[in-house]
N, C-alpha and C positions, 0 to 999 in steps of 0.2 A: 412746638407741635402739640396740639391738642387731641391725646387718645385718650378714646373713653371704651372702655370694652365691658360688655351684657354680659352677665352670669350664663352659663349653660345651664341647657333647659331641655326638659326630657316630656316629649308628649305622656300623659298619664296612661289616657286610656290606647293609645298605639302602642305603649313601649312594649305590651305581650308581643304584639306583632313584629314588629322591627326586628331585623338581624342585628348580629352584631355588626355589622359595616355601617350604618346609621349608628352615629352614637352619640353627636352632639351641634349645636350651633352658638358660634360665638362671632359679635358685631365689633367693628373697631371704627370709629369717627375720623377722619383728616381734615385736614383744609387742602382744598384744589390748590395747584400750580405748584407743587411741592417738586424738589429737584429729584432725579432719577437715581434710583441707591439710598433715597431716605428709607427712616424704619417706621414701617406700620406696625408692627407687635415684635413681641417675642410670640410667638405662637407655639413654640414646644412649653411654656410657660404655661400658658393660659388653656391649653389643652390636657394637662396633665401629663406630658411625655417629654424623655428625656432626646436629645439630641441623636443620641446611638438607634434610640428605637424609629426616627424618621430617617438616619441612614442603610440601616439593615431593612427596616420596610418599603424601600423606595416610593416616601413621597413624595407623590407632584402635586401639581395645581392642575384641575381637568377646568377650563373654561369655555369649552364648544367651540362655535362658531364666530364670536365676539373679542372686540378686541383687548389683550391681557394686557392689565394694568398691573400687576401685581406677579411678583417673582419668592419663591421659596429658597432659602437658603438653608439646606437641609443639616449643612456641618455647624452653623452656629443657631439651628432653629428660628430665624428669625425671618419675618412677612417684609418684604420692601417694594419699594415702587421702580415699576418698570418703562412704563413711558408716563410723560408731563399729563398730568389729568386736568380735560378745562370742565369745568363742571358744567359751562354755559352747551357748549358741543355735546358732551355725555346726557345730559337728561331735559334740555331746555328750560324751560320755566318750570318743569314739574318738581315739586316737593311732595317728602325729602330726595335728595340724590342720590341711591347708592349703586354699584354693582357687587354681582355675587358670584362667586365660584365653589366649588369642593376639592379637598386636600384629602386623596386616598391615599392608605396606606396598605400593603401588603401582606402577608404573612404574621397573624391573621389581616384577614382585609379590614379593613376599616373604613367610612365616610364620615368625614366632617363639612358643614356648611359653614362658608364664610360671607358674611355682609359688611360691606366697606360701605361706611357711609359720607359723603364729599359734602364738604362744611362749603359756603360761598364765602368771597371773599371780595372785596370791592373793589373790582378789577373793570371794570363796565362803566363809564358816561353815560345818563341820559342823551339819548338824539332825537331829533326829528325828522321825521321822512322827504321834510320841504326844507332847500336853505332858506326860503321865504316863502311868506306868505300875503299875497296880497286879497284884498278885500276892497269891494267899492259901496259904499254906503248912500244913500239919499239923503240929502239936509234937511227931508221933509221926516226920518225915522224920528218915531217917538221914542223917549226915555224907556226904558224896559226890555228896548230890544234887543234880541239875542243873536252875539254871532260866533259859530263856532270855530274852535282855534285850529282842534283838534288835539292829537297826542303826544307825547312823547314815548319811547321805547329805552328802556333799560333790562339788560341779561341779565343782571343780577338778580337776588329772589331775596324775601326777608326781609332784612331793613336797611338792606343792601340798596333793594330796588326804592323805583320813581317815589317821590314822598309828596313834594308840590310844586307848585309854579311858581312866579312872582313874573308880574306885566311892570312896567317900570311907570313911573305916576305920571299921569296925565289928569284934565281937566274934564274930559269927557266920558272916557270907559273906566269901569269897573271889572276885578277880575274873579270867576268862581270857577269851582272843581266843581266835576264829577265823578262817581267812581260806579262804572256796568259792574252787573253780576261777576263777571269771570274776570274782574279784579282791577279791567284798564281805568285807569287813573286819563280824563282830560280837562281841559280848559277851555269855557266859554268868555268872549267881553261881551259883557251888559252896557249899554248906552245910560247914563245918566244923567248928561245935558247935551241936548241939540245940539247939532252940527251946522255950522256957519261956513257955508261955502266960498264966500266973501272974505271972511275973514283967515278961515285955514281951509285952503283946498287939500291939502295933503297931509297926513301924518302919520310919522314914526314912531314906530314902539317895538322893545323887544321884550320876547316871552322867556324867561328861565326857566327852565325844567332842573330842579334838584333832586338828588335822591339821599337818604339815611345811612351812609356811610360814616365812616369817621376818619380819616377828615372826610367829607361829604365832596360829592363828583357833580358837575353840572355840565347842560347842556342849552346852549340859546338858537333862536331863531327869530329872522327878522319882520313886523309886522307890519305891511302900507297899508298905507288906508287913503283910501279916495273919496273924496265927496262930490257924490252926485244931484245931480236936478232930484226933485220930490220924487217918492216911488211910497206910496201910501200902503200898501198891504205885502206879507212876507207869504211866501209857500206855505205851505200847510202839507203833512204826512196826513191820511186818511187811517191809518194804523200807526202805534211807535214801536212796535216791535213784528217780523216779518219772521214767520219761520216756516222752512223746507228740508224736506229730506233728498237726499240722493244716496242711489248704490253704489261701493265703492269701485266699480267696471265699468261706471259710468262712462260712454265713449264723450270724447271731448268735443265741447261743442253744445253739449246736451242744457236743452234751461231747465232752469232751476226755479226761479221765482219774478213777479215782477213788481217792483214799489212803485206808488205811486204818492204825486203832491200835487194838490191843485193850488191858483196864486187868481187870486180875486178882482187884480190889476186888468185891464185889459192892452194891447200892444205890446211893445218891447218888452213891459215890463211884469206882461203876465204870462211870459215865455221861463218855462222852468228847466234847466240841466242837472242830472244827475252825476255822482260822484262816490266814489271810495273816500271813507273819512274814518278814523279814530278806528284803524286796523294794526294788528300786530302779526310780526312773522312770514310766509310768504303766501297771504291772500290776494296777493294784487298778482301771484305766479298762477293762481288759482280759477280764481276767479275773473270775467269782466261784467260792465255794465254798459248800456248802452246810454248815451250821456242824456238822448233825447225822449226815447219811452222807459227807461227805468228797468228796462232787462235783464235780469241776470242770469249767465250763462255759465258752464264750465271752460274753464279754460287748460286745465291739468290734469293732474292723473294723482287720483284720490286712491290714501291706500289707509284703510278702516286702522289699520294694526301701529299706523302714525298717532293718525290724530281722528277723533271720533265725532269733533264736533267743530263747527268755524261761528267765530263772532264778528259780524262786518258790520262797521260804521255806514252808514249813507245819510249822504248829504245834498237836499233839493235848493237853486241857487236862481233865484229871478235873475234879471239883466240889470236889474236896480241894486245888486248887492245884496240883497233878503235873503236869508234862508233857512231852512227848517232841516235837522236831521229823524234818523230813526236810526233802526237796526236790525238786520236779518240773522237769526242763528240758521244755519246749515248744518244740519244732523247726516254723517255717512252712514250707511248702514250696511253690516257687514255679509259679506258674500261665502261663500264656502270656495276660495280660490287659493288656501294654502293650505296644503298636505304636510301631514305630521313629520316630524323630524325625529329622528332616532339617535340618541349622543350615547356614541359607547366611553360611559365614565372608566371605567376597568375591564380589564378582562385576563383573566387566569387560565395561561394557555404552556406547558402539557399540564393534564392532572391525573396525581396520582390513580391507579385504578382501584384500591384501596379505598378511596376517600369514602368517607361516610354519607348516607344520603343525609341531604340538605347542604353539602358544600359549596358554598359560591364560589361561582363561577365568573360573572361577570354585574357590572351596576350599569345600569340603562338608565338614560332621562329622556326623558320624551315629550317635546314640545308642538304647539297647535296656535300657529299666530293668533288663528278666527277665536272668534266669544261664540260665549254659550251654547248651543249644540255643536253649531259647526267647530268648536274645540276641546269638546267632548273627547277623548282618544281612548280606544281600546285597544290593549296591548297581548297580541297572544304569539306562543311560540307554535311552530307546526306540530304534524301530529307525531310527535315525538315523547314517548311516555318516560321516557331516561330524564327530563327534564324542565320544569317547570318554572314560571314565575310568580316572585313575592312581591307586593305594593309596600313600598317601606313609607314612603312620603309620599304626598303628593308629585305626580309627576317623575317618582324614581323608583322604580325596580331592581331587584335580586334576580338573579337568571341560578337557580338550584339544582345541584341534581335531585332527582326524585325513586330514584333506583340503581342498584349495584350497578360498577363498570365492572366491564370484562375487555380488557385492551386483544385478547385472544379471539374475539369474536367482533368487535368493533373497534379496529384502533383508533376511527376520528370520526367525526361527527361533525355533519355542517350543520349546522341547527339556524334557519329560517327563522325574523321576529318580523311581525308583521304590527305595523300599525296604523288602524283605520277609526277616521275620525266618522260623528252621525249626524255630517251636512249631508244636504240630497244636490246632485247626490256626492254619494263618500267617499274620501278622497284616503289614500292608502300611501305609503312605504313600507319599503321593506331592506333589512340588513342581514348579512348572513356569517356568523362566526362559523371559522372551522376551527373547531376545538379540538386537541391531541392527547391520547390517552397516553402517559407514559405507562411505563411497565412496572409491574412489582414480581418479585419470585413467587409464584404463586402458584407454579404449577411441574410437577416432578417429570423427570423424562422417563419415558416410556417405552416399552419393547412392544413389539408387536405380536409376541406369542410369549408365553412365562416359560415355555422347554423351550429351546431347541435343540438340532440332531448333528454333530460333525463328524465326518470321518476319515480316517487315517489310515492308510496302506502300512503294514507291520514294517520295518528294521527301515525306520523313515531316518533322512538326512537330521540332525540338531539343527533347531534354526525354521525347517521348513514352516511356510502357512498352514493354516491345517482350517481357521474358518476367520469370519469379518463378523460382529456384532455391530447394530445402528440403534439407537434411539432415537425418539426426538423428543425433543423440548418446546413447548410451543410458547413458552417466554421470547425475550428480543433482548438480543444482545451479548452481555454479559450473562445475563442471568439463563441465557439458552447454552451456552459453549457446555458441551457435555466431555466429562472425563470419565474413564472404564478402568475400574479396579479390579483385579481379582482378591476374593475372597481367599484369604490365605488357612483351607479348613486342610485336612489329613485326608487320606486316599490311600487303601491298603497299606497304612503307618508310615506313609510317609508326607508330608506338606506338596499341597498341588501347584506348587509353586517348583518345585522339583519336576516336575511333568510338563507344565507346559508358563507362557508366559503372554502377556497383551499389552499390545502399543496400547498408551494412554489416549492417545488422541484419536487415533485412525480405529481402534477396536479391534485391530489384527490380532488373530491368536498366531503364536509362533509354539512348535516343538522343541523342548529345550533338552530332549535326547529321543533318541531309538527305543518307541515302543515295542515289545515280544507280545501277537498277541497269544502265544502257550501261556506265557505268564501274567498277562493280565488282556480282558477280551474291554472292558469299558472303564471311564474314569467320569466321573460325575461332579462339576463345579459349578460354583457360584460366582455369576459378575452381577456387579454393581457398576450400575451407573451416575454418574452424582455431577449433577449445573455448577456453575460458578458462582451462583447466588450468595446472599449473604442474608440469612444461616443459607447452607447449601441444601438442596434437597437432593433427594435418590428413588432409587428404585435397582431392585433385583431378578435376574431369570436363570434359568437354570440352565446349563449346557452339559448333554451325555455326547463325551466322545466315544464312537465307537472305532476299536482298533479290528481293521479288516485284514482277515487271515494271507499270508503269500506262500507260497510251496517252497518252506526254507527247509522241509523237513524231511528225509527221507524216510521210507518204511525200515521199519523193523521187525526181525523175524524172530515169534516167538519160538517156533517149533516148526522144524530139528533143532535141537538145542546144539549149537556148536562148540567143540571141545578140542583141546589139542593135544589130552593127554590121551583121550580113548575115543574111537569110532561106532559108531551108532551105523548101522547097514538094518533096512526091512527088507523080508525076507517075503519072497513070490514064489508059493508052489508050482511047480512045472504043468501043474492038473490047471493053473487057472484058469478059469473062463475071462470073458472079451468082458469090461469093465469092474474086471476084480481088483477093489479099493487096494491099492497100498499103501498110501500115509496121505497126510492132510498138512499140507505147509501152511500155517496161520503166523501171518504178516498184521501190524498196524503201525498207521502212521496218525502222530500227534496233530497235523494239521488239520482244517474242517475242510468242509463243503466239497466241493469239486477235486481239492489239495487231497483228500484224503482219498478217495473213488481208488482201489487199488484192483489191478490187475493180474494174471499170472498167466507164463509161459516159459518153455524149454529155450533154454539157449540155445541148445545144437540139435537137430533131428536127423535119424540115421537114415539110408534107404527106406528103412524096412523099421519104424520107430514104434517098439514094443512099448511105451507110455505115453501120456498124456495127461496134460494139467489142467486141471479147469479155470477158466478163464478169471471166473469169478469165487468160484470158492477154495480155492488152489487145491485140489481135489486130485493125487495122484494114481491114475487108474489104467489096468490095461488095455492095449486098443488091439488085441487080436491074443491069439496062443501062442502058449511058449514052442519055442520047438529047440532040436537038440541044436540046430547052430548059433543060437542064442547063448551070449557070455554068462557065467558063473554072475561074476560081479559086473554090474549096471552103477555108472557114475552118471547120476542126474545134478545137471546145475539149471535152479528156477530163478528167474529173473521175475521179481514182484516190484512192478513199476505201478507209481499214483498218475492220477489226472489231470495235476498241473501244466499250469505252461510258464517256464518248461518243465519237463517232465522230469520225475526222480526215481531211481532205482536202486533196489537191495537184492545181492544173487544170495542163495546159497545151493548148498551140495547137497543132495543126498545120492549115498550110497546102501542098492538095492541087489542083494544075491538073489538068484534066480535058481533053486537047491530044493531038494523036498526035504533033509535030513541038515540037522546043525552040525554033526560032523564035516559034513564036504563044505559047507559055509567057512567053519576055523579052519579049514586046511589051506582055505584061497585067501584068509585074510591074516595067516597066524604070519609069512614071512615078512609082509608091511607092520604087522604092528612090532615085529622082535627091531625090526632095523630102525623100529621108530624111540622105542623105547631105548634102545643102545644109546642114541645119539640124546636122547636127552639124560639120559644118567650119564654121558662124558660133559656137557654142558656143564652139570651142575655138581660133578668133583672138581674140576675147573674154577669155577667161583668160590665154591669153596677154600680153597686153598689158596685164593685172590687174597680173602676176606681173613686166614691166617696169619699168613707172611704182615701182613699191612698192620694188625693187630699189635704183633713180634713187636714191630720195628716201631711202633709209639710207645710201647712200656720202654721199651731199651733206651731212647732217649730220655722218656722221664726219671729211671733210674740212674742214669747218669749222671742228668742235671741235678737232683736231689740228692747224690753224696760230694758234689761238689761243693753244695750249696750248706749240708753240714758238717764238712771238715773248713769250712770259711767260718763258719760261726765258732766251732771249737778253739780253732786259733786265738779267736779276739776273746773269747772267756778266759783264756791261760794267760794272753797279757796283762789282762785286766786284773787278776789274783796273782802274779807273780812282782806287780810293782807294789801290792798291799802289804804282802807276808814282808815277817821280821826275820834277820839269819840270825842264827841260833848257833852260833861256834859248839863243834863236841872237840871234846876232853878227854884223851885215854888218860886211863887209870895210873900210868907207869911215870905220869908227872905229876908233882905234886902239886905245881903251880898249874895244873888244868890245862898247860898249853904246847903248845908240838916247837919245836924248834925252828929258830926262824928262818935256818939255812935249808929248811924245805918247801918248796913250794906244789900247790896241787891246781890244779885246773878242773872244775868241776862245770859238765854239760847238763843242763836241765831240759825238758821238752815236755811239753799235754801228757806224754807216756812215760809214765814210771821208771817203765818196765826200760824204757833206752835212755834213762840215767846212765851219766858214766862219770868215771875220777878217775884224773889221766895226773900219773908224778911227773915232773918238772924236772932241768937237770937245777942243780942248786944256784944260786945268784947269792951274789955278796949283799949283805943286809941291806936296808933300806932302800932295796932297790924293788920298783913293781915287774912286775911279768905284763911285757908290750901284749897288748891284746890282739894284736894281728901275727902271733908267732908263726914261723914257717910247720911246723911240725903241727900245728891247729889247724891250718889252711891245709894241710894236707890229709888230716885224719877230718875234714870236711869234705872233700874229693872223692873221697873212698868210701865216706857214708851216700854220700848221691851215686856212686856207681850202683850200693848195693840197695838200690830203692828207698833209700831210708829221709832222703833230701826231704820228703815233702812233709816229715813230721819233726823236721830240725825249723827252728822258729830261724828267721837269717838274723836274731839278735838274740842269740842264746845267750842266758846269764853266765859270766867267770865272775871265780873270787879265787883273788890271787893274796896266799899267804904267805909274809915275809919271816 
């Protein structure tokens, strides 16, 4: 396989222009008929990119409407062939051969141009359009005369194709080429000795058509030749070349042009037929002629964007065999009858709303079969100013943004590309991307006031609602899911997270105890609201609970000061007049508003009720004269009730004499108060001598416990020094040897106490003998010490020393 691949190349004066998605073109050469899965290039090579950057950028091969010869293999970067390429079907006789496609890549976009160019290969024979060819000659034709063969047709191109003839040797003809303008190669025989009718009526000859192959491919075809009676003069063209235009909407049918030859003979043999001669391709699909005047007519359907121009052979042919050719070019001429095409090369669909202006967006090509005006294309987007187009190459555009996105305001955008070509008249397309804004965090959620106000009924359940917080987010998605924190700040020194608590999700405020509001009337916090975004954003507002007052409170009465060790009576002169003030009950109650509204009135009213309280300012006054069957002593109980619901009340008493002189006052009140005073001084000698006795009787055990606890200690100090000490034998004076005799023995008791030391004599024992430590007369002066109290300060292992 023969590749040859073009350096990359960078337009100079465009490359300011160009995006970066145009960034390079590079050519690679093949030979047609190549099998399916051969390698055209390495193309991550020859491109400068590694294998990872065409799979991470997902490239393709974008090749429109046309059919793909070529396939990317993105895991080993390499170009290959995707269907059998015949180069003769792909491009006909036009050289060079190639097709082209682009290799986008993504992230960032990229375009590269590819040009495949198809090498020929000598796969194509010469042929001829006749398997024969017959000819009838005059034996009257002079040497020189011309008769044409016509051509052969070879697909190949180069030196591939037709190269020459060769007629096989005869005596009579001579063989020459010719070669038209537009390349075809044919063969005329020249006569160079008369024909002898007589001698050969008939003869055969074949024409080889070769072409420049290696080995070299031919094609034959068979040549008669008849000889006729005399026929003195040949056809003649009036013109050797004929040329006409036609449009290419030409309806079929439509003439074109007409040749003519005149033939100098007169009769049979000055009778001229016309013909199709030394044509290639499908003109005889195209075209006809009329055999008899030379007509030419349409016969097909001309399309400019094929083929531009036709070359026909014609050939005028007496009855004598003579005859003369020319040639007519047929020029199409192009119409304005194909509207632009619009190839979406790429397109980048959601995008970020971030993106920076000039981000591509998508690469357009845009084709226009027709020439020159009429392929002219003008490419605009609608009136959309978010988005513009750039010309990167000829025929390809960048689709850009040209101003900030806001997916919050615009999440998608159809964007309309229109494209009109400047035929008359103008022939238009149009395609319509709906492009998708994704989301970025980019915008914080929001309260819809910075305070708000909640409020809370006092000695509320734990737990209960008390208010709902919403934000919103006008993000999508994730980046909108809003979460609600509390601000964990202090509140009359304590954390307000102590006070109250909020669902994360829902914004529910919950009570997380029993507001008092005597002890506090408002609490004031901060929530935050914070998206899922990433980083997250937020926002803060304020929430004042207010704690609404309930009638938990009853009144209280300042005055009469109640008392229970002494009684307090106001005293009403018998002289009083009708609203003469006697005391003034002032009651308050801690609760507000309504709770508080306090009221006053008599509990009990007599027939004849010599007071009256004022409603509102508890105002105790008389409501008529005294007179004599009115009591000494007036027990008033006033009931000061608030304005709650329900309602709450505090009584108290007052006691009012009704006396001109304080003597006859103490006379009525002295035997309540002696019986009152009795019974609390019996009360409280009573307790008193409670609070004695109980006194008594916890020293008395603690003294108890405490000489128990230091004749236990005494104890163990006397064992403890009585197994250290050394005994000390004494010695009366009355022996000289220091020592007592041995037929005496002593028994000595020791104890903590000195003072009941004892030495008790023994009756005597016969020497060498010990004194048993459990004698009866020891056991029994132990008896008799525990009768006389003495037991508890005998140790139970008193020391003996028994002396023999």
């Amino acid at each position: 396989m023969e590749t040859r691949r073009r350096t990359k190349w960078m337009l100079l004066v465009l490359a300011a222009l160009c995006i970066k998605s145009v960034q390079s073109q590079i050519r690679y050469s093949i030979p047609e008929e190549m099998r399916k899965g051969s390698v055209i290039g390495n193309i991550a090579a020859d491109l400068g990119l590694d294998a990872k950057r065409l799979r991470l950028g997902r490239a393709r091969i974008v090749k429109g409407d046309s059919l793909q010869y070529a396939e990317l293999n993105a895991d080993k970067g390499l170009l290959l062939v995707s269907e059998r390429i015949d180069r003769e079907e792909l491009c006909g006789d036009t050289t060079p051969c190639s097709f082209t496609f682009e290799i986008i890549l993504d992230n960032p976009m990229e375009l590269h141009h590819v040009t495949v160019e198809i090498l020929d290969v000598n796969d194509h024979a010469p042929t001829f359009q006749k398997n024969a060819i017959n000819l009838d000659i005059s034996e009257s034709a002079i040497p020189g005369a011309r008769f044409v063969l016509g051509s052969a047709e070879d697909l190949d191109v180069g030196v591939n194709t037709l190269k020459n003839y060769i007629l096989t040797e005869n005596d009579n003809f001579i063989l020459k080429q010719h070669s038209r303008p537009d390349g075809v190669k044919y063969a005329e025989m020249v006569l160079q000795k008369p024909l002898d009718r007589e001698l050969h009526p008939q003869l055969s000859l074949i024409l080889t058509a070769m072409d420049g192959g290696d080995p070299p491919r031919s094609g034959t075809v068979n040549i008669k030749v008849t000889v006729l009676d005399a026929n003195d003069n040949a056809p003649v063209f009036n013109q050797s070349i004929y040329r006409a235009t036609v449009v290419e909407n030409a309806q079929r049918g439509t003439y074109i042009t007409t040749v003519n030859a005149s033939d100098a003979d007169s009769g049979a043999y000055g009778l001229v037929h016309y013909s199709f001669t030394n044509f290639k391709g499908n003109v005889a699909a195209m075209f006809s002629i009329d055999e008899d005047t030379g007509a030419i007519s349409l016969k097909g359907d001309l399309d400019y964007e094929k083929v531009k121009k036709y070359e026909i052979g014609v050939e005028a042919k007496d009855q004598g065999g003579l005859g003369d050719s020319s040639k007519v070019i047929v020029e199409v001429l192009d119409v304005n009858d194909n509207a632009p095409t619009i190839n979406i090369m790429s397109f980048s669909s959601p995008i970020a709303e971030d993106a920076p202006i000039g981000t591509s967006v998508a690469i357009l090509n845009v084709k226009d079969s027709d020439s020159d005006e009429n392929g002219n294309v003008d490419l605009k987007v609608d009136q959309n100013a978010v988005f513009k187009l750039k010309s990167s190459l000829r025929g390809y555009y960048t689709l850009v943004t040209d101003a900030p996105l806001d997916r919050e305001r615009v999440p998608e955008y159809n964007i309309t590309i229109t494209a009109r070509d400047s035929g008359s008249p103008p022939l238009s397309s149009q395609t319509t991307l709906s492009l998708k804004v994704s989301d970025v965090n980019d915008n914080s959620p929001e309260f819809s006031k910075n305070t708000y106000e909640a409020f809370v009924v006092e000695n509320n359940l734990p737990g209960v609602s008390i208010f709902k917080v919403s934000a919103v987010d006008k993000d999508w998605n994730q980046n909108a899911r809003i979460s609600y924190l509390l601000d964990d700040t202090a509140w009359a020194g304590s954390p307000v997270s102590s006070y109250i608590s909020i669902n994360a999700e829902s914004g529910v405020i919950h009570a997380v105890r029993s507001f008092d509001y005597e002890q506090m009337k408002k609490i004031k916090v901060c929530i935050k609201a914070q998206d899922g975004g990433s980083p997250p954003l937020s926002s803060n507002m304020t929430l004042d609970i207010i704690v609404q007052d309930q009638n938990d409170n009853s009144p209280q009465i300042l005055y009469p000061v109640q008392t229970s060790s002494s009684m307090v009576a106001e005293i009403v002169p018998r002289s009083a007049d009708i609203g003469y003030l006697v005391t003034k009950v002032v009651a308050v109650d801690v609760d507000s508003g309504q709770n508080a509204w306090l009221s006053y009135k008599l509990q009990k009213a007599a027939d004849r009720p010599l007071f009256e309280v004022g409603a509102q300012n508890g105002e105790i006054r008389t409501v008529r004269q005294v007179t004599d069957k009115d009591a000494v002593k007036q027990k008033l109980t006033v009931i000061v009730e608030d304005n709650g619901q329900p309602s709450r009340s505090a009584t108290v008493t007052v006691n009012v004499a009704v006396a001109d002189s304080f003597p006859e006052v103490l006379s009525e009140f002295t035997e309540f108060t002696h019986d009152k005073d009795y019974n609390n001084n019996l009360t409280f000698f009573l307790l008193l001598a409670l609070i004695v006795v109980s006194i008594l009787f916890i020293f008395s055990v603690i003294a108890i416990i405490s000489v128990k606890i230091y004749r236990w200690r005494q104890r163990k100090l006397f064992y403890k020094s009585a197994n250290n000490l050394p005994v000390i034998p004494y010695y009366p004076t009355m022996y000289s040897d220091g020592t007592l005799h041995h037929t005496y023995n002593y028994e000595m008791c020791g104890t903590t106490d000195s003072r009941m030391t004892d030495v008790k004599p023994m009756r005597p024992y016969s020497q060498s003998t010990l004194v048993s430590l459990s004698r009866p007369g020891t056991v029994q002066r132990q008896q008799k010490q525990q009768q006389a109290g003495e037991a508890d300060d005998i140790s139970p292992e008193s020391a003996r020393v028994a002396v023999g």
